[in-house]
N, C-alpha and C positions, 0 to 999 in steps of 0.2 A: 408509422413505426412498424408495425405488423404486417408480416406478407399471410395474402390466406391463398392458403397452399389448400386446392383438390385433394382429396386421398384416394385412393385409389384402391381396390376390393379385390384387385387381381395383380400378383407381383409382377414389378418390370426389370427386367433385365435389361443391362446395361449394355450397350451396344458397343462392338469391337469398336467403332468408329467414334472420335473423341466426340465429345458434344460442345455445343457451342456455350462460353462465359457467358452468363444472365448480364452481360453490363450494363443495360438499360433498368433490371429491376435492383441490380444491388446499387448502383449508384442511386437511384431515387432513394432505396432503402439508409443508403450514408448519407446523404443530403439531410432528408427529414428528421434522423436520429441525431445530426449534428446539430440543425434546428434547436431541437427539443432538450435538449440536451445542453446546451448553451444555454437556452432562456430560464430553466431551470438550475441552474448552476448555483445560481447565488442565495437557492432557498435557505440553507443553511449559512450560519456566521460562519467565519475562520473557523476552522477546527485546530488543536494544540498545536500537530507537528505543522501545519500551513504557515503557524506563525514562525516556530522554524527553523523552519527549512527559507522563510524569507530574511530571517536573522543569518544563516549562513547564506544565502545568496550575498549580502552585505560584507560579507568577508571571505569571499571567492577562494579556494586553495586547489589543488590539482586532487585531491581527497578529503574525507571526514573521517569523524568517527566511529561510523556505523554508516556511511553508504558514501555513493562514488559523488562526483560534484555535478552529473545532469539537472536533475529534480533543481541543486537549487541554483542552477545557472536558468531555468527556466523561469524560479519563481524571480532570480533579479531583474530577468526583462522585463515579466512582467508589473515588478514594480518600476521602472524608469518609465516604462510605458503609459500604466494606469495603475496610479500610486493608489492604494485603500481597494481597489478594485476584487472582490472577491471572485466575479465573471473572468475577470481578462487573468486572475493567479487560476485558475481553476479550466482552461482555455485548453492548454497543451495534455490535462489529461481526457477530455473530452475528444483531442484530435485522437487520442490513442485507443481512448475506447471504438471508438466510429472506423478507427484502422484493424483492429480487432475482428468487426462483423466483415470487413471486407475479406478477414484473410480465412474465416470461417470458411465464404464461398469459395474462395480459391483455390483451400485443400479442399471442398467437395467435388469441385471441377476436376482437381490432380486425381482422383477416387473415379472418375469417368461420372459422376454423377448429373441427371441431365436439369436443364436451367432449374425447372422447380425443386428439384434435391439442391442444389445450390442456394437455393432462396428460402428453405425450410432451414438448412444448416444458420446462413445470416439472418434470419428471423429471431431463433433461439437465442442465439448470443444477443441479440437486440434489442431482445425483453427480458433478458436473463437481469436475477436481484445484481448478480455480478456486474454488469454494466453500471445500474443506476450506485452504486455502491465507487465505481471505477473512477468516477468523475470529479471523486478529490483529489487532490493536487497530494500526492505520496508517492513511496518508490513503488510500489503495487501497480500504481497506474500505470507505468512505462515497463515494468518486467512483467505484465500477465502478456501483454501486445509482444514486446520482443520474444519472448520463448515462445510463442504463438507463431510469430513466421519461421522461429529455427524448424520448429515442427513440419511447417509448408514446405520449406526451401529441403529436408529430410526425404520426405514424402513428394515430393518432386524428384529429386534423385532417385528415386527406390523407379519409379514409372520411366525416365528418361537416361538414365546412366552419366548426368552429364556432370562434371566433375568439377566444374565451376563452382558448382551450387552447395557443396559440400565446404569450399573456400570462403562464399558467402556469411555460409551459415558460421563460420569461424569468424568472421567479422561481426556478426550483429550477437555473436557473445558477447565478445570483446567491449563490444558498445551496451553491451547490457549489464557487463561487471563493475563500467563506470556510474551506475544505478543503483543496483543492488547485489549483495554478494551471495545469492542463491544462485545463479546459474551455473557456477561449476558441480554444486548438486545437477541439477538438470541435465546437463553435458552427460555429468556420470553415469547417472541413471539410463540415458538413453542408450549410451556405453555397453550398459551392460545388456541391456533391453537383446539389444543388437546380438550379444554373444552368447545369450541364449535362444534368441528364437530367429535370430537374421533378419535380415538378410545379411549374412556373414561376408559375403563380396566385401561391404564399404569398409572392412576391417583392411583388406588388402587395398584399399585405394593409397595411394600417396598423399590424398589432395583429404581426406580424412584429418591424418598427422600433422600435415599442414594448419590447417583449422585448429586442430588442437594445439598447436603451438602458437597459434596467433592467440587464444584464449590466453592460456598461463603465462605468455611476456603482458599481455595487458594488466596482470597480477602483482609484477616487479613493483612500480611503485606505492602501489597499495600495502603490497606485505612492508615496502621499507618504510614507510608513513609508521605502520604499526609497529614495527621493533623501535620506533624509537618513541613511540607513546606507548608501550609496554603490553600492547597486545591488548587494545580495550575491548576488538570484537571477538576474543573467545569468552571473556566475560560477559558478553551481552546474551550469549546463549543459554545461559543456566539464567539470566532476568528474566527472559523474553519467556521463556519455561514457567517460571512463576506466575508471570502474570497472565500469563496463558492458562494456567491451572486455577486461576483466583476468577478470571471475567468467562472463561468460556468452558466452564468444567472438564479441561484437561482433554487427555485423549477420547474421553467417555464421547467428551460434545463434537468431536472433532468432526467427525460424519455426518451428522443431522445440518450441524454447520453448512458441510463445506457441501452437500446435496441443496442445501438452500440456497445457496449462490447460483446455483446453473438451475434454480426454476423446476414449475411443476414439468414442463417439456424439455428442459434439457435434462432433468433425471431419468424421463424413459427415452430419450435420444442416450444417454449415457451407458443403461441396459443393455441398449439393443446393438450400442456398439459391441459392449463384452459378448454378447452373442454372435454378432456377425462377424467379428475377426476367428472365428471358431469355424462357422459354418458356412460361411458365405468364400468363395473358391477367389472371387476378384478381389476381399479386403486380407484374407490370409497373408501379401506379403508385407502389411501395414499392419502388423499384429505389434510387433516390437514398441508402436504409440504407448498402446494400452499396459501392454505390458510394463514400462517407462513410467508409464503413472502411477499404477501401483507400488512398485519399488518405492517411488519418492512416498507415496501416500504413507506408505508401512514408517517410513524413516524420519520423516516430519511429525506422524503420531507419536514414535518412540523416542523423537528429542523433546517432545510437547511445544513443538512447533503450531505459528497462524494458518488456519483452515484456508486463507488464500493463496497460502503458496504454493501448490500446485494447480492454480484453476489456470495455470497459462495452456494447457492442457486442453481446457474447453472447448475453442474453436476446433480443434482435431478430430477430439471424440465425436462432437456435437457434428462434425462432417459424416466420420465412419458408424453413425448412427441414422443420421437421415438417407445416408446410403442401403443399408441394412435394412432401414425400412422401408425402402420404396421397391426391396426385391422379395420383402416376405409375403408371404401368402396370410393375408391378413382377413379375418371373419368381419361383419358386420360391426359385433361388438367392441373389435378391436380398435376401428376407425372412429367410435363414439370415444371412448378412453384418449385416442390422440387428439379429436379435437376438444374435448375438455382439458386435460393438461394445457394445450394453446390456449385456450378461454380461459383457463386459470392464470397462468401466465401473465398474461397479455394484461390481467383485471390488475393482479399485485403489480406490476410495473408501472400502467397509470399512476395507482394507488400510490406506489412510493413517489412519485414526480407531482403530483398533485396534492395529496393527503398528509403529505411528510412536508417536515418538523409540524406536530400535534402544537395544537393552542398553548400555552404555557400555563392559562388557568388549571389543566388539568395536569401537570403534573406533579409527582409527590419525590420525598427527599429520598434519593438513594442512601441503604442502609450498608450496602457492600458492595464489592466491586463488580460483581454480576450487575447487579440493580442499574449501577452507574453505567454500565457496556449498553445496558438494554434502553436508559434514558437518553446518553445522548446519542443514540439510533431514531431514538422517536421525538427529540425534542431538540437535538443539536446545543451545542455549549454557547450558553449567550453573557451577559453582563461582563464581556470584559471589561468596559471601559466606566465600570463603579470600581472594578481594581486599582487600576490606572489615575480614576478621579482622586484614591483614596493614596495613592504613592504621590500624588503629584499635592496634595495638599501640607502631606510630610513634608516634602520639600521647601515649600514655601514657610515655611516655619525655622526655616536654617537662615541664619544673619548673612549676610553676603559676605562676609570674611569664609565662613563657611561653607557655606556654596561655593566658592575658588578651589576647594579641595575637595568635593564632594562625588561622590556616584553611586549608583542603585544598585542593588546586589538581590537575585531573585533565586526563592530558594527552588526553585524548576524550572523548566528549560520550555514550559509551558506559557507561564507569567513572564519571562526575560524577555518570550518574543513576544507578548503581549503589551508589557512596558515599551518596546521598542516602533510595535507601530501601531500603537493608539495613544502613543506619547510623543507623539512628534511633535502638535499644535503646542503641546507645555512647555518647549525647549527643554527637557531634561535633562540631566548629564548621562556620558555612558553608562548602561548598562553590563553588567555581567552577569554569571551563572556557574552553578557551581553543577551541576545537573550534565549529565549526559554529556553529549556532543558537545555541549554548550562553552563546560568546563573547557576543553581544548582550542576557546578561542583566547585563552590567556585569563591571567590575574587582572583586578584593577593596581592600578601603579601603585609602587610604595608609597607617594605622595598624596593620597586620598587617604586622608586622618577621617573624616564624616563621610556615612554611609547612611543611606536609605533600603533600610531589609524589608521585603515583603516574602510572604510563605503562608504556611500553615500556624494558627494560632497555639502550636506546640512547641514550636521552634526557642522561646527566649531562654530555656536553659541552656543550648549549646552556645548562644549569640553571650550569655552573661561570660563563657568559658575565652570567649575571643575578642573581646573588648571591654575596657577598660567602665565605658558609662552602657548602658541599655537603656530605652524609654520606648514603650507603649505610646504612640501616637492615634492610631486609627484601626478600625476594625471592619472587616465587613463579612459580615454573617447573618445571611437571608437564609432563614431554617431551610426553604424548600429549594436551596440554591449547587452549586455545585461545588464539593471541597476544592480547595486552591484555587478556583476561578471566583465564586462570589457567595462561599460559604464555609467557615472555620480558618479563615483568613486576618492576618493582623499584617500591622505594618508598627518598623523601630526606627528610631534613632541611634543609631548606633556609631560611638565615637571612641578613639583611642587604640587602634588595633596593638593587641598583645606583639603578634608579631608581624616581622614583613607580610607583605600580600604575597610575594612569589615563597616564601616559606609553606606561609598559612594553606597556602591553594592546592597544596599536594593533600593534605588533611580534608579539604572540605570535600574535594571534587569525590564524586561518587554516578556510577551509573545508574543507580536505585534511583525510581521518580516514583517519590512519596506520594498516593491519592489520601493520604488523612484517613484511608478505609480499612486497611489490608499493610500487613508485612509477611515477609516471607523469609526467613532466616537462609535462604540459597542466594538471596538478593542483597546483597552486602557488601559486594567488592567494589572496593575503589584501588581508580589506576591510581599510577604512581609517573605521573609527564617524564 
């Protein structure tokens, strides 16, 4: 997994003459990460949105609610492929990550850096928490990798003039918007990066404008998607803000975060980049990266944006940093300091592939939603399928007159994808969800008089307000367990709906996903389909 990179006690300058691609050491280095990285996959269960994002795979549309249809056209293959399989869903973020270290080396290459600069930049990324972290199956996993090559394909043009490459990088937007809808931040950012510190040429290119209109037509029907469901993803900003401020203490955490992602080595590769685009003459026309990050950094803090959204950023820095440092004139001391950072490194990345998810004996019940962020990091979300036991025993309790009109209705978009695939062997009827994304895959039909509710064991005064009977069937509440997966959870019988479903569903649907922990009075909007 780890390259050991020589340090060197005397700065090397970089030679007019291009130096040769490391491909024999980065490709072993993507091999064996891919290796490892794959057989480790499955350490963890499904994580919530895995499930889905496999429930919208299930119902394929050209957009969603909150991201483009990649992730879950991926995760549908991979269920036609290897149905239950947590390895083969978790597959294509593992190719992204291991694509990721390759593009590291390639802008350290573009940088003139020679093979070992190259193989210190892919190393970093390689044992970075970011990686081991990258390999769930989320929009994260495909937009840290694609803004990662806009960067390359950037900084290639800045060294080469070639104006292809500027067209490129307007296509692997465009392929990134159907992902996730950060990259026109990104785009921006680097925008303006540009037009303050240049290289102002690519302002005058054609093939610039180009790119940038390839980006915004890839927008058309995403923005019409959204005018005719009422605009759900500018409401997700002021949730996402909430719950950002409840699990990862706001802007405060924001930093210590997102430095822990790129590692004990890639925080002083990060350093040393902010210093070398300053003082180093070869990385000066490559200053506009850094400069690009920060902008985003400031703007993502100040929406109370996730700490991972701009690590697509990483492999860049982490280049114009191994750069930097293989031309500084470095003490003794200094060289001790780099290789512990890589021996620190190198130890928590093991550590997380080996040591990660902790024994289940030892963990205790999350009290808030901080608790809950930090336990399933270390202990991953397990007992779905006592949820699923306890929905599926509801059901058999309904007369088969009843069961002909019957469907599951889950108060999260968490549980919905969880009823849906760890309830397959039960034959259970469709599911739906009022939650999130979820809610925009439609109402159950008006003709489903009986309903199986599962949620939080708070819910039965809303359920008494919208049906006619109510009944308490089943309960599962394991004190040291997780709310809405296998702790303060209850399941109804629920018959008689006051009103139509397509009435009722404009009322339920809500973007808020209730952890039973935490409310947030900014997190309250629900669309209106």
């Amino acid at each position: 997994m780890a390259a050991v990179v020589a340090v060197r006690t005397e700065p090397e300058n970089i030679p007019d003459a291009h130096p040769r691609f490391a491909f024999r050491g980065v490709a072993l280095m993507a091999v064996v990460s891919a290796i490892v990285l794959t057989v480790t996959a499955a350490r963890y269960d499904f994580f919530g949105d895995e499930l889905y994002f496999l429930s919208a795979g299930r119902r394929l549309d050209y957009t969603y609610a909150d991201q483009g249809v990649v992730v879950p056209l991926f995760a549908r293959i991979a269920d036609l492929l290897a149905p239950g399989s947590v390895t083969a869903l978790r597959f294509p973020a593992v190719v992204m990550g291991v694509g990721a270290i390759v593009v590291a080396a390639l802008i350290a290459y573009e940088l003139r850096g020679n093979r070992r600069v190259q193989l210190l930049a892919a190393g970093t990324y390689a044992t970075s928490s970011l990686l081991a972290t990258q390999v769930a199956l989320s929009t994260f996993s495909f937009d840290a990798t694609l803004t990662a090559v806009i960067t390359w394909l950037l900084i290639r043009w800045v060294r080469t003039r070639q104006d292809w490459l500027l067209i490129a990088a307007g296509l692997v937007a465009a392929l990134d918007m159907q992902v996730k809808w950060m990259i026109p931040l990104v785009w921006g950012c680097l925008g303006l990066a540009v037009i303050l510190c240049g290289p102002r040429e690519m302002l005058r290119r054609p093939a610039l404008w180009v790119a940038t209109g390839i980006l915004a037509s890839s927008l058309i029907p995403i923005l019409y998607w959204q005018s005719q469901h009422n605009w759900p993803q500018l409401a997700m900003g002021t949730i996402i803000g909430a719950e950002q401020d409840a699990t990862g203490y706001g802007p405060i955490g924001f930093i210590p975060q997102w430095i822990g992602l790129a590692g004990f080595l890639g925080a002083l590769l990060i350093a040393v980049a902010f210093w070398g685009v300053v003082k180093v003459e070869s990385l000066r026309p490559y200053r506009f990266i850094v400069v690009a990050l920060v902008i985003m950094i400031v703007l993502v803090m100040l929406t109370h944006g996730r700490p991972y959204y701009p690590t697509g950023f990483f492999p860049a820095v982490f280049a114009l940093g191994a750069v930097g440092l293989w031309q500084y004139d470095r003490k003794r001391w200094m060289n001790l300091v780099v290789l512990s950072a890589a021996a620190l490194t190198v130890l928590t990345f093991v550590a997380a592939l080996t040591v990660l998810p902790l024994p289940s004996s030892w963990r205790t019940p999350p009290k808030n939603a901080i608790e809950l962020g930090i336990r399933s990091a270390f202990f991953g979300t397990t007992n779905w399928a006592d949820m699923v036991s306890a929905v599926d025993g509801a059901y058999d309790t309904l007369p088969p007159a009843e069961k002909a009109h019957a469907v599951i209705v889950a108060q999260g978009y968490w549980q919905a994808g969880a009823v849906e695939e760890f309830g397959r062997p039960h034959n259970l009827p469709a599911t739906y969800s009022p939650s999130r994304g979820f809610g925009f895959f439609g109402p159950p039909p008006d003709s489903a008089t009986s309903v199986i509710y599962v949620g939080l064991n708070t819910a039965e005064p809303e359920l008494r307000t919208r049906f006619d009977q109510v009944q308490r069937v089943a309960e599962v509440d394991d004190p040291e367990g997780i709310p809405g997966i296998d702790r303060m959870v209850a399941v109804w019988k629920c018959q008689g709906p006051k009103q139509s479903w397509s009435t009722m569903w404009d009322s339920m649907t809500t973007l808020y996903f209730d952890l039973g922990l935490w409310r947030d009075p900014r997190a309250t909007t629900r669309p209106t389909h």
